[in-house]
LODRENMI-818090 format. One record per atom (N, C-alpha, C): residue number from 0; x, y, z; residue in one letter; atom name. Coordinates in steps of 0.2 Angstrom, whole numbers. Atoms other than C-alpha are relative to their C-alpha. Layout:
N
ZAPA   lokol       X       Y       Z   markol   pati
ZAPA     NUM       X       Y       Z        A     CA
...
END
This chain:
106
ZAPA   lokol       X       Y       Z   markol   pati
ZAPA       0      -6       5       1        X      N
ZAPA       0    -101     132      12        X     CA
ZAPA       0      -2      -7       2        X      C
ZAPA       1       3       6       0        X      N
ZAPA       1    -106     115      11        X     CA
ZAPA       1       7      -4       5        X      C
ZAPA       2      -6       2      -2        X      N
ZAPA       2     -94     104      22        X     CA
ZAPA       2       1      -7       2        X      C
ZAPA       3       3       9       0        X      N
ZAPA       3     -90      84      22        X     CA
ZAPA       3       4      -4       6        X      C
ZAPA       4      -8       1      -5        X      N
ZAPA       4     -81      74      34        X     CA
ZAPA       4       1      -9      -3        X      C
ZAPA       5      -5       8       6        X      N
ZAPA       5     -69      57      24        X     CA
ZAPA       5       3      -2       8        X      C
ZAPA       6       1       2      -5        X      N
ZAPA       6     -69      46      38        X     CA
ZAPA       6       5      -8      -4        X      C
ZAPA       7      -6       2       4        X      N
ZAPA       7     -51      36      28        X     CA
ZAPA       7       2      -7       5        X      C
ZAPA       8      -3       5      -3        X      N
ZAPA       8     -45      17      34        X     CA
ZAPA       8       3      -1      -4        X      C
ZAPA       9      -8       0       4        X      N
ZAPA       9     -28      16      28        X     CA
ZAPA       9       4      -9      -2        X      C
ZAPA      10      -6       7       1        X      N
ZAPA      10     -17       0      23        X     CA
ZAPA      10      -4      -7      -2        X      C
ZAPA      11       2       4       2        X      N
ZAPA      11     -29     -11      14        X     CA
ZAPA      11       2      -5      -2        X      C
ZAPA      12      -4       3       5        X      N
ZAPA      12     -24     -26      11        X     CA
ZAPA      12       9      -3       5        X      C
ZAPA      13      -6       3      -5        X      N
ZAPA      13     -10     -26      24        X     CA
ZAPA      13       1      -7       4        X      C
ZAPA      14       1       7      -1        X      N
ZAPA      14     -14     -43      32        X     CA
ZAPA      14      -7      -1       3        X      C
ZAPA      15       5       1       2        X      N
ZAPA      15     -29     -53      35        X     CA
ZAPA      15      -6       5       8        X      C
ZAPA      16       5      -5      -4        X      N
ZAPA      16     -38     -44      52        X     CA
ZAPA      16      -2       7      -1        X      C
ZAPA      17       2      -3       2        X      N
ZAPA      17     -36     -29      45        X     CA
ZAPA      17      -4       2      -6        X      C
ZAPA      18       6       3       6        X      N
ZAPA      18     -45     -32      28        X     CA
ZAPA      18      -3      -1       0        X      C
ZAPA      19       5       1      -1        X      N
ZAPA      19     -57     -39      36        X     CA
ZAPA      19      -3       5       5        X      C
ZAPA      20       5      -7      -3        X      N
ZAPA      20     -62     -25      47        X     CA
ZAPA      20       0       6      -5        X      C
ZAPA      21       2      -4       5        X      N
ZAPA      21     -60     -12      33        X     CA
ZAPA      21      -6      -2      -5        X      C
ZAPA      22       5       1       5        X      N
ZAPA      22     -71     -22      21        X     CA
ZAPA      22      -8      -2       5        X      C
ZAPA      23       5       0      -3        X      N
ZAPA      23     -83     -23      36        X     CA
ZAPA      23      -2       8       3        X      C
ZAPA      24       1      -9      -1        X      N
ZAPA      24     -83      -4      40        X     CA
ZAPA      24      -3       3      -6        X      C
ZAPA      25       1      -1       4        X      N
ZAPA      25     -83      -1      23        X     CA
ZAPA      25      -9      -3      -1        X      C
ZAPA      26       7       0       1        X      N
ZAPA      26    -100     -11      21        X     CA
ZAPA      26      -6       2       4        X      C
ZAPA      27       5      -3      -5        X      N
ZAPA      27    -110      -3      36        X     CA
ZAPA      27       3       6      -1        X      C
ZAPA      28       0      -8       3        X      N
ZAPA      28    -105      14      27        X     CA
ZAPA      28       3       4       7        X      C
ZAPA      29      -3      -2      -6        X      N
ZAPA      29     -94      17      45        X     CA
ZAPA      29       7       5      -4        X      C
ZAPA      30      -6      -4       2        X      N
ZAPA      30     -79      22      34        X     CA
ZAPA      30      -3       2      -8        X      C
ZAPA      31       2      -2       8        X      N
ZAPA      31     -79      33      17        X     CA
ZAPA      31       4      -2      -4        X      C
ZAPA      32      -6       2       6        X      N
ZAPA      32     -63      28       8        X     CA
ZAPA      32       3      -4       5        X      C
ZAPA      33      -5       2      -3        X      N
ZAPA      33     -50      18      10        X     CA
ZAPA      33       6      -1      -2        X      C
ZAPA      34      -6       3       5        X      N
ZAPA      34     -31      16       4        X     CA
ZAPA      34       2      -5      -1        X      C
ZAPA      35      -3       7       0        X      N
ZAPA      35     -24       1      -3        X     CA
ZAPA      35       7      -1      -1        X      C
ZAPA      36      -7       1      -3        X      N
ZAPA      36      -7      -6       2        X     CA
ZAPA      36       1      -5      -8        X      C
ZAPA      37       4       3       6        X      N
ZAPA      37      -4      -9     -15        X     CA
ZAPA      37       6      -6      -1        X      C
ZAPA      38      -6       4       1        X      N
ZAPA      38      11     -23     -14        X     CA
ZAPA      38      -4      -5       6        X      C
ZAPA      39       4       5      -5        X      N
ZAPA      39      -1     -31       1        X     CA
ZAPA      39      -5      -3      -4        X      C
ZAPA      40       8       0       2        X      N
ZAPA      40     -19     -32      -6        X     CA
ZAPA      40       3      -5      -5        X      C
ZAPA      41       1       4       5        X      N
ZAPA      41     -21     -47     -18        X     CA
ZAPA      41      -9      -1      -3        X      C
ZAPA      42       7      -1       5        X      N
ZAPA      42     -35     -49     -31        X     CA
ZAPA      42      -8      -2       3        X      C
ZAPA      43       7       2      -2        X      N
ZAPA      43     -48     -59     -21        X     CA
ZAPA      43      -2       6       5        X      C
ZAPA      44       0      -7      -2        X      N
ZAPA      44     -48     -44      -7        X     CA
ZAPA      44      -2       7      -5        X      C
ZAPA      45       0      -4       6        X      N
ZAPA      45     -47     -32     -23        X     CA
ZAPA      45      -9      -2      -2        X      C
ZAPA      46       6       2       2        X      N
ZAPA      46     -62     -41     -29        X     CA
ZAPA      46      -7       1       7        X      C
ZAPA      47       5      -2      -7        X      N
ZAPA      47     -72     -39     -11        X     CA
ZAPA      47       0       6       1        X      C
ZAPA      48       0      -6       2        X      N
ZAPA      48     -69     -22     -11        X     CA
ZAPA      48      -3       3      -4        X      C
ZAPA      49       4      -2       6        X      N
ZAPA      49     -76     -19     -27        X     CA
ZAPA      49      -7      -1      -1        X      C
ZAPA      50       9       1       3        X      N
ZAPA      50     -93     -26     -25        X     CA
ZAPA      50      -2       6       8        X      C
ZAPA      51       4      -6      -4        X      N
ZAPA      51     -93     -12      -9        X     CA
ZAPA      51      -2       5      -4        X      C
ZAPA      52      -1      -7       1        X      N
ZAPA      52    -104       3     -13        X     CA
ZAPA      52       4       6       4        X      C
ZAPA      53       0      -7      -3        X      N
ZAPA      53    -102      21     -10        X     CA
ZAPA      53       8       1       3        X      C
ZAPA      54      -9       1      -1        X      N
ZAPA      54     -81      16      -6        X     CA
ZAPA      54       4       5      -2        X      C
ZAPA      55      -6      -3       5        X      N
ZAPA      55     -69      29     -13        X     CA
ZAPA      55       7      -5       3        X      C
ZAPA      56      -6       3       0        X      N
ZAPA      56     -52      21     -14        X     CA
ZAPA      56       6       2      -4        X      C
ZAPA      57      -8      -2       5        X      N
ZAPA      57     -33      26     -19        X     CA
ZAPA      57       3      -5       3        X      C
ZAPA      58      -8       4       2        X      N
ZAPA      58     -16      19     -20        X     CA
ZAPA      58       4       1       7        X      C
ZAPA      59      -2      -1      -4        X      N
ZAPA      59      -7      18      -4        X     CA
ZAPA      59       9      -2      -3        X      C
ZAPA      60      -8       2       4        X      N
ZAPA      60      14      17     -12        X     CA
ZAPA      60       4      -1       6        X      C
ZAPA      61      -3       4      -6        X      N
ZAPA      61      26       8      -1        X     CA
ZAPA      61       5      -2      -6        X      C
ZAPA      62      -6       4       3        X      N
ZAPA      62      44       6      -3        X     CA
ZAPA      62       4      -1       5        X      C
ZAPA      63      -3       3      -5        X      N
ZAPA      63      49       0      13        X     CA
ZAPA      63      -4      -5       4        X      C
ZAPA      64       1      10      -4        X      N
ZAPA      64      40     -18      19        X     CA
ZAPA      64      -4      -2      -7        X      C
ZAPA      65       3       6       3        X      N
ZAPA      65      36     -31      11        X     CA
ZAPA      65       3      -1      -8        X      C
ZAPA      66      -3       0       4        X      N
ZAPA      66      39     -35      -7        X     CA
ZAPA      66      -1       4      -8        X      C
ZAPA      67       2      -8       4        X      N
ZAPA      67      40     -22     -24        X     CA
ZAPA      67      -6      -5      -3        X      C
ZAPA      68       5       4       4        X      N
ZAPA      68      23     -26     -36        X     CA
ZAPA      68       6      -1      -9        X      C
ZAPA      69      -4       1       5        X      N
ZAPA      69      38     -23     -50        X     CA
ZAPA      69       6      -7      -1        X      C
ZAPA      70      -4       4       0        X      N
ZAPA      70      50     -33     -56        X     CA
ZAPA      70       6       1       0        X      C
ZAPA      71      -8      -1      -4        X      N
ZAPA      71      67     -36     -46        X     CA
ZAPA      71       5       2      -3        X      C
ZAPA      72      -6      -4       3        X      N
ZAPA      72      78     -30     -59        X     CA
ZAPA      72      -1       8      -1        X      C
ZAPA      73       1      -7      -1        X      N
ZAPA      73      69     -15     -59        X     CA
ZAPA      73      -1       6       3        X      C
ZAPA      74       1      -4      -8        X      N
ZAPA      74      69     -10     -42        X     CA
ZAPA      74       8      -3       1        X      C
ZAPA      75      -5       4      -3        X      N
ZAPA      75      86     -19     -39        X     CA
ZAPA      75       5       4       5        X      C
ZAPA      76      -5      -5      -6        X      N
ZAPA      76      94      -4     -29        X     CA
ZAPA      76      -5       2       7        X      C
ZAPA      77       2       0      -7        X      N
ZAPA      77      81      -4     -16        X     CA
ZAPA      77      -4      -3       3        X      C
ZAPA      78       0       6      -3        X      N
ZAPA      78      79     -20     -13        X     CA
ZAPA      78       6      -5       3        X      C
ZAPA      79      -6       2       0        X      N
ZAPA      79      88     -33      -3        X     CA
ZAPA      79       2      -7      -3        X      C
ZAPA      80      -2       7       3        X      N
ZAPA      80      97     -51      -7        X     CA
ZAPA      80      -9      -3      -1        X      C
ZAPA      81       7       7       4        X      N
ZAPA      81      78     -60      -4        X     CA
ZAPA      81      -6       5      -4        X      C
ZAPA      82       6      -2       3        X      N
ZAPA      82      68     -49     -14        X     CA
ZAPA      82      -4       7       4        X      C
ZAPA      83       3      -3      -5        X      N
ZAPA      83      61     -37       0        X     CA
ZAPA      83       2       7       0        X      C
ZAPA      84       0      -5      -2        X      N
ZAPA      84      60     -19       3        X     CA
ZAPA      84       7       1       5        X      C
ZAPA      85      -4      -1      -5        X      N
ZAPA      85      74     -12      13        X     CA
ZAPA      85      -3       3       4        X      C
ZAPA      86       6      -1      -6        X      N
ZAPA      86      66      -6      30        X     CA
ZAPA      86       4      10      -3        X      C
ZAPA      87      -2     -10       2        X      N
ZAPA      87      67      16      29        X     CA
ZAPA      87       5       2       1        X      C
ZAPA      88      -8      -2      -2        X      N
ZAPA      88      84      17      38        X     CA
ZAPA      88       1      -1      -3        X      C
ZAPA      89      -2       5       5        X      N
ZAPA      89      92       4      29        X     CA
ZAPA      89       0       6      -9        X      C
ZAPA      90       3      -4       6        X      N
ZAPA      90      84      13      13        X     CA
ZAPA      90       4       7      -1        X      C
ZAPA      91      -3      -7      -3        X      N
ZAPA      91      90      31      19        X     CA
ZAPA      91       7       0      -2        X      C
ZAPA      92      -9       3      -3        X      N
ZAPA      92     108      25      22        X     CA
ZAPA      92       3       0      -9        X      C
ZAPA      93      -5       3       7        X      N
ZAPA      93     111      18       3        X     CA
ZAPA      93      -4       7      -3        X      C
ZAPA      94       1      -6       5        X      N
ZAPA      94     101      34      -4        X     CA
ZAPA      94       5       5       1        X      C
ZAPA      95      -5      -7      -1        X      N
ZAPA      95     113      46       6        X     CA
ZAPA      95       7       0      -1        X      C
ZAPA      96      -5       1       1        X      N
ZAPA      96     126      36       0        X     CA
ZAPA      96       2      -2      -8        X      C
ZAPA      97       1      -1       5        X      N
ZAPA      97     121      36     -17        X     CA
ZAPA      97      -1      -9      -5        X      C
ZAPA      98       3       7       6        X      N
ZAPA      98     116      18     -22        X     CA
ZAPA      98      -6      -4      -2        X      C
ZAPA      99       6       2       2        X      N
ZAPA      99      99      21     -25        X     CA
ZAPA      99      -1       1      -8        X      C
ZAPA     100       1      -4       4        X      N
ZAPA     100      95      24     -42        X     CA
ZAPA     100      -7       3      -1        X      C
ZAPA     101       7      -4      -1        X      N
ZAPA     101      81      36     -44        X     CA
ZAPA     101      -4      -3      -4        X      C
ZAPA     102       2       3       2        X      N
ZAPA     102      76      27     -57        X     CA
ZAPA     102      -6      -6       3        X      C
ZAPA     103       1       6      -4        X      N
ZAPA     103      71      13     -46        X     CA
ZAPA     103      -5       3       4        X      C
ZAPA     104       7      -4      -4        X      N
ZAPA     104      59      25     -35        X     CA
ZAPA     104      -7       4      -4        X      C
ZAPA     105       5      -3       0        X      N
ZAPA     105      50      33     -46        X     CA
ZAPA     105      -5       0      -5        X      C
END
């Protein structure tokens, strides 16, 4: 039985130190994949990424910092006044009190 070991650096994309040492892991083949912070990460990062080989890469989803990739009317139950994520309590609080629509999460 053959056996591998995924050596994973999570939140791509989430601000600039980290970015730049995943995409520095990533090119000395220290790490195998990475997740992307997919409301962080912007195209130029996106694009540096993509010229790493041998990379595997997914989707990291986030619905509690920073702001949705959709549009505010879309999500508008679990965002606040400026556009922003609710933090995961905050979040919690209006789903157990029933003013999230599922819609909007999934």
């Amino acid at each position: 039985m053959d056996k591998s070991l995924i050596i994973n650096a999570d939140d791509f994309g989430l601000d600039n130190p980290s970015t730049e040492a995943i995409l520095k892991l990533a090119d000395s083949g220290s790490i195998s994949s990475t997740t992307i912070l997919a409301n962080y990460a912007n195209s130029q990062e996106l694009s540096l990424l993509n010229n790493v080989k041998d990379i595997s890469t997914g989707w990291h989803l986030n619905l509690v910092e920073g702001k949705p990739v959709s549009d505010n009317i879309n999500v508008s139950s679990i965002i606040d006044s400026n556009g922003s994520f609710y933090t995961s309590f905050n979040l919690l609080k209006r789903y157990l009190s029933g003013k999230v629509r599922e819609r909007d999460i999934i």
